[in-house]
VEXMI-50518 format. One record per residue: residue in one letter; x, y, z of N, C-alpha, C in turn. Coordinates in steps of 0.2 Angstrom, whole numbers, plus 5000, padded with zeros to 4 digits. Layout:
BEGIN
AXYZXYZXYZ...
***
This chain:
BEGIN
X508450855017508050805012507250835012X506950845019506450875019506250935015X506650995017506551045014506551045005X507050995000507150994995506450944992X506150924997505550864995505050924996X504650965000504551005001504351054995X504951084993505351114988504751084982X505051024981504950984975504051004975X503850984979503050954980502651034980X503051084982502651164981502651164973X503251144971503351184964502951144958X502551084961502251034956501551004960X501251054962500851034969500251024964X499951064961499351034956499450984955X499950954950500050884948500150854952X500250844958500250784960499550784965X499350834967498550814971498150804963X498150804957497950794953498150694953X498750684951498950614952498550574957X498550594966498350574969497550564968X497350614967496550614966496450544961X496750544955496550514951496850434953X497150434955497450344959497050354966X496750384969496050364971495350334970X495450384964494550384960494750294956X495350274951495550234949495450164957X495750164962495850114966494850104967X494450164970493950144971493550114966X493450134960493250104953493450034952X494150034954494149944952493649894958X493349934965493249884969492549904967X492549944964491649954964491449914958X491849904951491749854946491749804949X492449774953492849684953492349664961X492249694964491949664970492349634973X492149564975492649544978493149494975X493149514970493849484964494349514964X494049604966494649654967495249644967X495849664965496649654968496549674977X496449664981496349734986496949754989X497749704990498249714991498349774986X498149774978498449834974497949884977X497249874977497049954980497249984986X497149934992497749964999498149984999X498449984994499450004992499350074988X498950074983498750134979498350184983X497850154987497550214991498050254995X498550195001498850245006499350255000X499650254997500250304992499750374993X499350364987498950414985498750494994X498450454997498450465002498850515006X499550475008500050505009500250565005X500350564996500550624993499950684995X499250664994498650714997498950755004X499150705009499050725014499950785016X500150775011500850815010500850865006X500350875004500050924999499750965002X499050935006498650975010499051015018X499550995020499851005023500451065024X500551065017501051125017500651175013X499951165013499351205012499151255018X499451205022498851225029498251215030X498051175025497451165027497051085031X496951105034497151055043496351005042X495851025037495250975035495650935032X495750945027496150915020496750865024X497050905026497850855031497350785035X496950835040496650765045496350715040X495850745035495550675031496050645029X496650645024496950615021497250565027X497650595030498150575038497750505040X497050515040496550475041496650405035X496650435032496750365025497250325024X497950355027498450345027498250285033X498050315039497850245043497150185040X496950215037496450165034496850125030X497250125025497650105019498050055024X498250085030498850015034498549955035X497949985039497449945041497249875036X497049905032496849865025497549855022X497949875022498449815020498749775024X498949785030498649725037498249665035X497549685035497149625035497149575027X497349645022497349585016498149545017X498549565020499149515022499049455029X498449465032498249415034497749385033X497249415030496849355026497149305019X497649335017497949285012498349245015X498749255018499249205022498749185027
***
């Protein structure tokens, strides 16, 4: 499974660090407009997705700046979707 995911993410690897970049720049933009109206459950869920595909892109990159920052967001994104599921509830 891994290798054919792999597989898939080499042979489409622009478009999707493009995708993710742009469901970044999209999540940060809505909280810079909505403030605290933001969806924020939809931006923590949009960031660590995005995140995640970054961090599996930068990765079969080798490039080990790009892997730890994203790796990194992907724990920011849990974190932030933690708190907005316990500040609602």
């Amino acid at each position: 499974m891994i290798k054919w995911t792999n597989t898939f993410v080499w042979a489409n690897l622009k478009y999707i660090e493009m995708t993710g970049v742009l469901m970044r720049i999209f999540s940060f933009t809505l909280v810079s407009w909505m403030g605290a109206e933001s969806p924020f459950m939809l931006v923590w869920v949009v960031n660590t997705i995005d995140a995640v595909m970054l961090t599996w892109c930068s990765a079969l990159k080798k490039d080990s700046a790009y892997t730890l920052l994203n790796a990194f967001w992907i724990l920011v994104g849990l974190i932030g979707i933690a708190r907005t599921i316990v500040t609602v509830h």
